[in-house]
C-alpha positions as CSV (number, residue, x, y, z in Angstrom):
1,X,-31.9,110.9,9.9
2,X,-29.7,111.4,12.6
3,X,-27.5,108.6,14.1
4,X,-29.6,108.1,17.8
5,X,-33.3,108.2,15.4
6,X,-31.5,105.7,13.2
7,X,-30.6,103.6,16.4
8,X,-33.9,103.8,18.5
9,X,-35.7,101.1,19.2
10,X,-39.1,100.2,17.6
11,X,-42.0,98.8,18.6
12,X,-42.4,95.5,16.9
13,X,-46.1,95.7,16.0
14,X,-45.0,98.9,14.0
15,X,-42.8,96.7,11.7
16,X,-44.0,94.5,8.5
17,X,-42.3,93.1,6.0
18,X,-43.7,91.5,3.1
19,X,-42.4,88.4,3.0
20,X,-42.8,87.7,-0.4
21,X,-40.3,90.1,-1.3
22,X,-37.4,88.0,1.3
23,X,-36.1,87.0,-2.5
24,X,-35.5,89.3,-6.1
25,X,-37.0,89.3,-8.4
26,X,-40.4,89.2,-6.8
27,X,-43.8,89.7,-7.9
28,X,-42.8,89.0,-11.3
29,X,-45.7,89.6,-13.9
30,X,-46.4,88.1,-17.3
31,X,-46.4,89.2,-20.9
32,X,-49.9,90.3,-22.6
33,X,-50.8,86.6,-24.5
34,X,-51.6,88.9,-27.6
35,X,-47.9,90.0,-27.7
36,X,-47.0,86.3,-26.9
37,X,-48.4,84.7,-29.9
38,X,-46.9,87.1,-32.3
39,X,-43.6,86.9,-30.9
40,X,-44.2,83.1,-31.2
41,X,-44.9,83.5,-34.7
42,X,-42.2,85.6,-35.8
43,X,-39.6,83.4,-33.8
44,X,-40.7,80.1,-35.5
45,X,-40.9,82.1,-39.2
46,X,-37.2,83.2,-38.7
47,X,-34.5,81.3,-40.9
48,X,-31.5,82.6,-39.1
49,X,-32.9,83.6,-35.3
50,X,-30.2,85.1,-32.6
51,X,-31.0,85.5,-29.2
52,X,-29.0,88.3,-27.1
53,X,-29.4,87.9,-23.5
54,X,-28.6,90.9,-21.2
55,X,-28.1,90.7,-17.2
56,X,-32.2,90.3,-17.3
57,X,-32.5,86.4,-17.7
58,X,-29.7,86.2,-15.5
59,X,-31.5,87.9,-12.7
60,X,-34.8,86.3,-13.9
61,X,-33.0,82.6,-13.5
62,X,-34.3,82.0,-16.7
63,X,-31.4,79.0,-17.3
64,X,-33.9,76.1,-18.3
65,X,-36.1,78.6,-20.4
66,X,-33.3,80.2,-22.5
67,X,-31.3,77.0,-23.1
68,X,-35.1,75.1,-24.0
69,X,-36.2,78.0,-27.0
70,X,-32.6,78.3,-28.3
71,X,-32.9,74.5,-28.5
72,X,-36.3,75.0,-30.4
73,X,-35.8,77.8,-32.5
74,X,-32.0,76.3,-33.6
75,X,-30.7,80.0,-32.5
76,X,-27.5,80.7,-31.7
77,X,-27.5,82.4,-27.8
78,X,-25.6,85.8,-27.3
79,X,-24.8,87.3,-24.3
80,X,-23.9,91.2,-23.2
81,X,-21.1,92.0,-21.2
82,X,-23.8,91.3,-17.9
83,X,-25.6,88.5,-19.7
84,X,-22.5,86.3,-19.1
85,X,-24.2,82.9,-17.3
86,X,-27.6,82.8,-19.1
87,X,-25.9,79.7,-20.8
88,X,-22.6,77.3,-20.1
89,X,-20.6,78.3,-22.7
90,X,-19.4,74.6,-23.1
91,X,-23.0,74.2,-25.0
92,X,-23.0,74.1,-28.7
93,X,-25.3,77.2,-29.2
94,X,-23.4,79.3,-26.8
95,X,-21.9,81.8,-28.9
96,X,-20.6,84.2,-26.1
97,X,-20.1,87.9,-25.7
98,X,-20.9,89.9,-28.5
99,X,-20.5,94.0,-28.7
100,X,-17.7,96.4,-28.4
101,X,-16.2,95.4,-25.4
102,X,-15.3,91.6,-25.1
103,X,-16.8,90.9,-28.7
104,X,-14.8,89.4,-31.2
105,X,-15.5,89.4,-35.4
106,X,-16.4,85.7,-35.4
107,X,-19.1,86.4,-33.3
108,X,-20.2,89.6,-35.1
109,X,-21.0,87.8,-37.9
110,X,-24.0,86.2,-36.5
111,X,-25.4,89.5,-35.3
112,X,-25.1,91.0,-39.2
113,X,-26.7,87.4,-40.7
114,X,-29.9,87.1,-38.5
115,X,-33.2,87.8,-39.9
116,X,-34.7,87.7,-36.2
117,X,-33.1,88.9,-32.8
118,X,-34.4,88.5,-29.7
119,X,-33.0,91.0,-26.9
120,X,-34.2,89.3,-23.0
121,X,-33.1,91.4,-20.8
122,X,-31.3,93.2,-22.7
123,X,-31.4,97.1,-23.2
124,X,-29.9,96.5,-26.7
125,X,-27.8,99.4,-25.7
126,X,-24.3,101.1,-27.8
127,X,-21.3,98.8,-26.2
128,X,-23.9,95.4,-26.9
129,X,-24.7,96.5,-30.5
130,X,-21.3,98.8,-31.3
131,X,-23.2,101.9,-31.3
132,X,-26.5,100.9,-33.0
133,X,-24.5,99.2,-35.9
134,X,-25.2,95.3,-35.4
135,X,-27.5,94.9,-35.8
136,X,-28.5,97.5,-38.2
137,X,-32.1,99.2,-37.3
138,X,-34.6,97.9,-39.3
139,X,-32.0,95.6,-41.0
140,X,-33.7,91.9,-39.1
141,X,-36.9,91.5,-37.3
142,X,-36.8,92.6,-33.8
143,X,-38.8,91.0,-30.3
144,X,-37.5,92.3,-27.2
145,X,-38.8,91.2,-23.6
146,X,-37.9,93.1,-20.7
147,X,-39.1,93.3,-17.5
148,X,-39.2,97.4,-17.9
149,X,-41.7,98.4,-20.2
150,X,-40.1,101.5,-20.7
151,X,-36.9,100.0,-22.2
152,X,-38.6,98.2,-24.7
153,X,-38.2,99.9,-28.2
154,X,-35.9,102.4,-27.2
155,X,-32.9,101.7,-28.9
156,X,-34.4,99.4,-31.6
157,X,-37.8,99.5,-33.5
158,X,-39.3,96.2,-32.5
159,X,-41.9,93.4,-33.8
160,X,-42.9,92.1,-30.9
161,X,-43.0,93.4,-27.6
162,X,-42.8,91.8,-24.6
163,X,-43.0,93.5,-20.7
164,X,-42.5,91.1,-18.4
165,X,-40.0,88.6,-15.9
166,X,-38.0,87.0,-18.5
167,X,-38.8,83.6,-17.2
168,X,-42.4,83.7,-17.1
169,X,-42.2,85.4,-20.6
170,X,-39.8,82.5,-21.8
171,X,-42.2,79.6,-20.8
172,X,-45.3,81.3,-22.2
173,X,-43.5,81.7,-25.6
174,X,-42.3,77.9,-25.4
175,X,-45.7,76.8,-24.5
176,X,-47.2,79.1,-27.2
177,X,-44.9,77.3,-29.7
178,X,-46.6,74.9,-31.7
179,X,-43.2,73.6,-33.8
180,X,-39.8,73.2,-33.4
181,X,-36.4,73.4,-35.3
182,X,-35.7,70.4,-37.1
183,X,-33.3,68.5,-35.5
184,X,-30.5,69.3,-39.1
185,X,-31.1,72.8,-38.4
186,X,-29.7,72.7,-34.9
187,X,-27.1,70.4,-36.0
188,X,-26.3,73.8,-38.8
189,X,-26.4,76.3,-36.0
190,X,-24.4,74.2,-33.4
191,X,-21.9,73.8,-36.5
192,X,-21.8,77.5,-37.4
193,X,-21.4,78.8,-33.6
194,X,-18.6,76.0,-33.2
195,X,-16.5,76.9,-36.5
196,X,-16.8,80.3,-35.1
197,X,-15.4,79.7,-31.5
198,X,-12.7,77.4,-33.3
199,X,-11.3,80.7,-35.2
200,X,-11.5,82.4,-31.9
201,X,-9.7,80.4,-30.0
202,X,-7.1,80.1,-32.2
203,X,-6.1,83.2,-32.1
204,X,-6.7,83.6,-28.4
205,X,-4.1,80.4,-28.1
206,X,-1.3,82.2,-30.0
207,X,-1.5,85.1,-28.0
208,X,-1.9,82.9,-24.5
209,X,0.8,80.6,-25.2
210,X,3.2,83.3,-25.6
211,X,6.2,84.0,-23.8
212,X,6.4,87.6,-24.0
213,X,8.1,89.8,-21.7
214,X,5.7,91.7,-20.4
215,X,3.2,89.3,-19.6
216,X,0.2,89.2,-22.4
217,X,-3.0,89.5,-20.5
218,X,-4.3,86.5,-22.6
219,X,-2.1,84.8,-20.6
220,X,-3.3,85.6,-17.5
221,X,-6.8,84.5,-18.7
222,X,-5.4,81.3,-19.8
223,X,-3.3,80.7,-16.0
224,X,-7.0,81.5,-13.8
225,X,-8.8,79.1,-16.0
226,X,-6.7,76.5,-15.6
227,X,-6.3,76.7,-11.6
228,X,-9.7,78.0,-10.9
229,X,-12.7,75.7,-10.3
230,X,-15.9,75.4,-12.0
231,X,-17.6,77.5,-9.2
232,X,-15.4,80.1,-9.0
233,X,-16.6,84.0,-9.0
234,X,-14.8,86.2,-10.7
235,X,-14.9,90.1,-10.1
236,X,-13.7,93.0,-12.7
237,X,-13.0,95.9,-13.1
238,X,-14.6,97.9,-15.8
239,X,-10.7,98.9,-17.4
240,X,-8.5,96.2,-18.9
241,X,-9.5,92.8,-16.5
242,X,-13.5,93.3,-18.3
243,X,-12.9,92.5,-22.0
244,X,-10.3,90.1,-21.8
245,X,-12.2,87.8,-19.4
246,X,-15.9,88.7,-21.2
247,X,-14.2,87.1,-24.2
248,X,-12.0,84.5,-23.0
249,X,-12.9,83.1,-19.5
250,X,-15.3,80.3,-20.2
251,X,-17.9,79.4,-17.6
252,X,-18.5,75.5,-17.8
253,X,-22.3,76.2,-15.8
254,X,-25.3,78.6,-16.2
255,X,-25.6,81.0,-13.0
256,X,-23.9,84.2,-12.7
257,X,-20.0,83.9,-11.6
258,X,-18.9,87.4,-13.2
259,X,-19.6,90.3,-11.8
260,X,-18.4,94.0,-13.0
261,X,-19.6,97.3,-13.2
262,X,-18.8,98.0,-16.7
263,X,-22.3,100.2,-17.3
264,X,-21.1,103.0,-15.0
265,X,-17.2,102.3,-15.6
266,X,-15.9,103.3,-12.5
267,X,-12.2,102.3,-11.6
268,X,-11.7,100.5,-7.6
269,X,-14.7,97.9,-8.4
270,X,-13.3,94.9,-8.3
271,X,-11.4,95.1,-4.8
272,X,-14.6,95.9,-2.7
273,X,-17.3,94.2,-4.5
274,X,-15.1,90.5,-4.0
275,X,-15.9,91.2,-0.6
276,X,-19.3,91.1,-1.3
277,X,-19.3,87.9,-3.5
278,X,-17.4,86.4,-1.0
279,X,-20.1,86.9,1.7
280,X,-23.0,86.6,-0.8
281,X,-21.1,82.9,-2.7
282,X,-19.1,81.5,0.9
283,X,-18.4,78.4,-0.9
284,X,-17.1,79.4,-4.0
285,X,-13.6,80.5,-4.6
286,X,-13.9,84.5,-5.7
287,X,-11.0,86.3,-7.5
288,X,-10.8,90.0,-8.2
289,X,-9.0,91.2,-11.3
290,X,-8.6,94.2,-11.6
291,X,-5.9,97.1,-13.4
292,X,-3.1,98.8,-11.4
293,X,-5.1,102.2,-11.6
294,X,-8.2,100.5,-10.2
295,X,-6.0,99.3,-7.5
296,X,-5.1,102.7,-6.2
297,X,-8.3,103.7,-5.8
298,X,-9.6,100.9,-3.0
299,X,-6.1,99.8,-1.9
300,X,-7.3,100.3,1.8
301,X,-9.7,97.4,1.5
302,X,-7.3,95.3,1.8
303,X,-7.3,95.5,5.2
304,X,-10.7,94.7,5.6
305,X,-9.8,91.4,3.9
306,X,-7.0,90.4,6.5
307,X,-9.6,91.4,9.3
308,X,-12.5,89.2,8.4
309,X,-10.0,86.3,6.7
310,X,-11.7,86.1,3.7
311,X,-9.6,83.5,1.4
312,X,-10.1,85.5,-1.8
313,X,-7.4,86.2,-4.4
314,X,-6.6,89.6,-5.8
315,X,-4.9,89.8,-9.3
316,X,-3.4,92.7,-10.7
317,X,-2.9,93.5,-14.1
318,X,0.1,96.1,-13.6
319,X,1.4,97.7,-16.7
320,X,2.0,101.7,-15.0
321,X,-1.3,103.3,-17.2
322,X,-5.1,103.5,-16.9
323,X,-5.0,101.4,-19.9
324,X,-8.3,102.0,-21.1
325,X,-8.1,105.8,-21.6
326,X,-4.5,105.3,-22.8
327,X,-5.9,103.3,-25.7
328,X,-8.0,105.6,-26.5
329,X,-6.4,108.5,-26.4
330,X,-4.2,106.4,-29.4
331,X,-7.3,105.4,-31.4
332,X,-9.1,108.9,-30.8
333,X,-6.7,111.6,-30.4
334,X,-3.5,110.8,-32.7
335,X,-1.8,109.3,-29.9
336,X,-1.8,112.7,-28.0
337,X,-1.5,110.8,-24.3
338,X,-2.2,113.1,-21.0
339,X,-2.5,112.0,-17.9
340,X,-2.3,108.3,-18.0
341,X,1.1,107.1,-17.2
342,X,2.3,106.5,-14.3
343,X,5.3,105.0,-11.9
344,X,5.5,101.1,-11.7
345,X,4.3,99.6,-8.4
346,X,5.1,96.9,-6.1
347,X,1.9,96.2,-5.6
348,X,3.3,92.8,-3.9
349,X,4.9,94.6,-1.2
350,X,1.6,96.8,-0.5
351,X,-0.5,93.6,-0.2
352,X,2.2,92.0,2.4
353,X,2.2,95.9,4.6
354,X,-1.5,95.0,4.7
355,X,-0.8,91.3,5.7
356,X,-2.1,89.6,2.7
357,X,0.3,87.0,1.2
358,X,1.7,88.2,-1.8
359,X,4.1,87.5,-4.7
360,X,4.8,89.1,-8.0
361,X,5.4,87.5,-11.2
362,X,7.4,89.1,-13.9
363,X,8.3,85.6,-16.0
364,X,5.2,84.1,-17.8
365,X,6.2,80.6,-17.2
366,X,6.2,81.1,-13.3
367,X,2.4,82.6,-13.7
368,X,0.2,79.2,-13.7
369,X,2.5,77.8,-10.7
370,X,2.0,81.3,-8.5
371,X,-1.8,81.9,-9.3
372,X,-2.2,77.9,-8.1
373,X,-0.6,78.7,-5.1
374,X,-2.7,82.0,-4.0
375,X,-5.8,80.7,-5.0
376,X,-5.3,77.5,-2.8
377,X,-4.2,79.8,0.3
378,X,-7.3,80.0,3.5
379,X,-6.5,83.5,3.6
380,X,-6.3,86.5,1.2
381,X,-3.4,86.3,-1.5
382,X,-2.5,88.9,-4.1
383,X,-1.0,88.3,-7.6
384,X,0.7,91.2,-9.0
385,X,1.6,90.4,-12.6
386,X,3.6,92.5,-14.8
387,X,1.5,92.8,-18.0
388,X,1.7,94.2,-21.7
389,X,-0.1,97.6,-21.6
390,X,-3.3,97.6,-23.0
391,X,-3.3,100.0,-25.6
392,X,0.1,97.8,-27.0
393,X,-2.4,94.7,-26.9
394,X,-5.0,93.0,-29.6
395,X,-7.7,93.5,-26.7
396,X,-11.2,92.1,-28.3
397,X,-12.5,95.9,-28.4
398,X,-13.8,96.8,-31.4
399,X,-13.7,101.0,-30.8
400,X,-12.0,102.6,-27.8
401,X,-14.4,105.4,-26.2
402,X,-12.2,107.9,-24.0
């Protein structure tokens, strides 16, 4: 439409809104009972259940519900990449990101073991299950609820299906549920996901605690959680920032604090969209991590931060090379590399041209102590960090796609 159409005024009897869609998601609908009490059945028959939560449940607000029938059904709960916040992952059935991107081994293995899954939300798509390999089709029993009809079954045969808002769905399988774990089982499960999470982190510590020249970006990790708080928001972009923090940054409350755009992968997310959280979360602290190649692509934003004051922290993870493609042009093409390195920059002194207070941080003890000081700054701050490239890294990515 043209620009003085777009601007004319309107009559206000010519305007309605429907105010029941003011919130999302709205007029959500219910599963078919029929579909309900076999999924019911199934889920109380399985010995070794898994439940997989994509960004459905999330946007659903199913909290209570997920956390109440993993607590039932003594099932471990899974999470894609957007699925992040179904769950705190301080509880003892959280088992965290699973996939190619962000997953880890010890959390694979429950994914191979489970005679049941349950995808919510969840388009069971190839970074979640490593392209269709965990699980394996037709390898477990599969229920999948979505709010998409069409979704349901595409990627996996399934058992039970169930079209629907994940939280309505959730409550009428827990009030379809006649029984309930016994209370050893979830004791078992709370025991296998934390023996699990134990081998993780160990290795995540070794890797954190070192004082490597460059910076390992498990460090970084290790600095924002330990000066961020439990509110905070944290933004990514879809290159080297996303499977670090999907596997390491652990969120101490259910509700969705990470936000990226890893489906569509497109570098320059993070800057802009903490813009966004910021507006859409004023009272949280939001942080934007993102790669030095991402960074070129919004740098101008920055501006737009100093204009409106917006007291978010920008941290980049500057190693001189779209990391990503780098990494797999060295697992997928013999290490022939083409157009992905590039000249260092000081992104610092950018940030500071734009007006932002800025410092750069080369020595790894120094990191903790700087990222404590932007994030505690009213106005916007930027972190450049001289980091380990990420194709030189033990990133938790199982196959590089480039």
């Amino acid at each position: 439409l043209p620009f003085d159409v777009q601007k004319a005024p309107v009559d206000a009897d010519d305007i309605w809104a429907d105010p029941a869609l003011g919130r999302f998601p709205a007029r959500r609908m219910s599963a078919d009972p029929a579909q309900v009490e076999q999924a019911a059945a199934l889920l109380l028959a399985a010995r070794q259940p898994l439940i997989i939560c994509g960004g459905g449940p999330v946007i659903a607000a199913a909290f209570e519900q997920v956390q109440q029938l993993a607590e039932r059904l003594a099932a471990p709960v899974a999470t894609s990449i957007s699925g992040q916040g179904i769950i705190a992952d301080t509880h003892p059935l959280a088992l965290g990101v699973v996939g190619s991107n962000g997953g880890v081994l010890e959390t694979r293995q429950f994914v191979e073991t489970a005679d049941l899954v349950l995808f919510i939300g969840c388009r069971a798509g190839s970074v979640t299950t490593e392209r269709w390999r965990f699980p394996q089709p037709r390898g477990c029993r599969v229920v999948q609820i979505d709010a998409d009809p069409a979704t349901i079954g595409v990627n996996y045969p399934v058992d039970a299906a169930l079209a629907g808002d994940a939280r309505l769905v959730l409550q009428q399988l827990l009030d379809a549920m006649t029984g309930t774990a016994a209370p050893d089982s979830v004791q078992a499960a709370a025991a296998r996901v934390a023996t699990a999470k134990a081998a993780k982190w160990a290795k995540f510590q070794a890797l954190a605690d070192s004082d490597d020249r460059p910076i390992k970006p498990e460090r970084v990790v290790a600095a924002l959680q330990a000066v961020l708080p439990d509110d905070a928001v944290l933004v990514a972009d879809p290159g080297t920032p996303c499977p670090y923090l999907s596997a390491y940054y652990t969120y101490k409350q259910p509700g969705r604090q990470f936000i990226t755009n890893r489906a569509h992968g497109a570098l320059g997310f993070a800057l802009p969209a903490v813009i966004g959280a910021a507006f859409g979360r004023p009272g949280a602290k939001c942080v934007a991590v993102m790669g030095d190649g991402s960074f070129g692509f919004a740098a101008g934003e920055m501006e737009t931060l100093v204009r409106l004051r917006l007291p978010v922290t920008l941290v980049v993870i500057s190693n001189s090379v779209f990391g990503w493609i780098k990494a797999g042009q060295k697992s997928g093409f013999g290490e022939r590399y083409f157009s992905v390195d590039f000249e260092r920059t000081d992104h610092a002194r950018v940030a500071e041209a734009f007006g932002l207070k800025a410092w750069r941080v080369e020595d790894p003890a120094d990191l903790q102590r700087v990222l404590a000081q932007a994030v505690a700054s009213d106005g916007p701050t930027l972190v450049d960090v001289i980091c380990q490239p990420l194709h030189e890294a033990a990133a938790p990515v199982s196959e590089w796609v480039a």
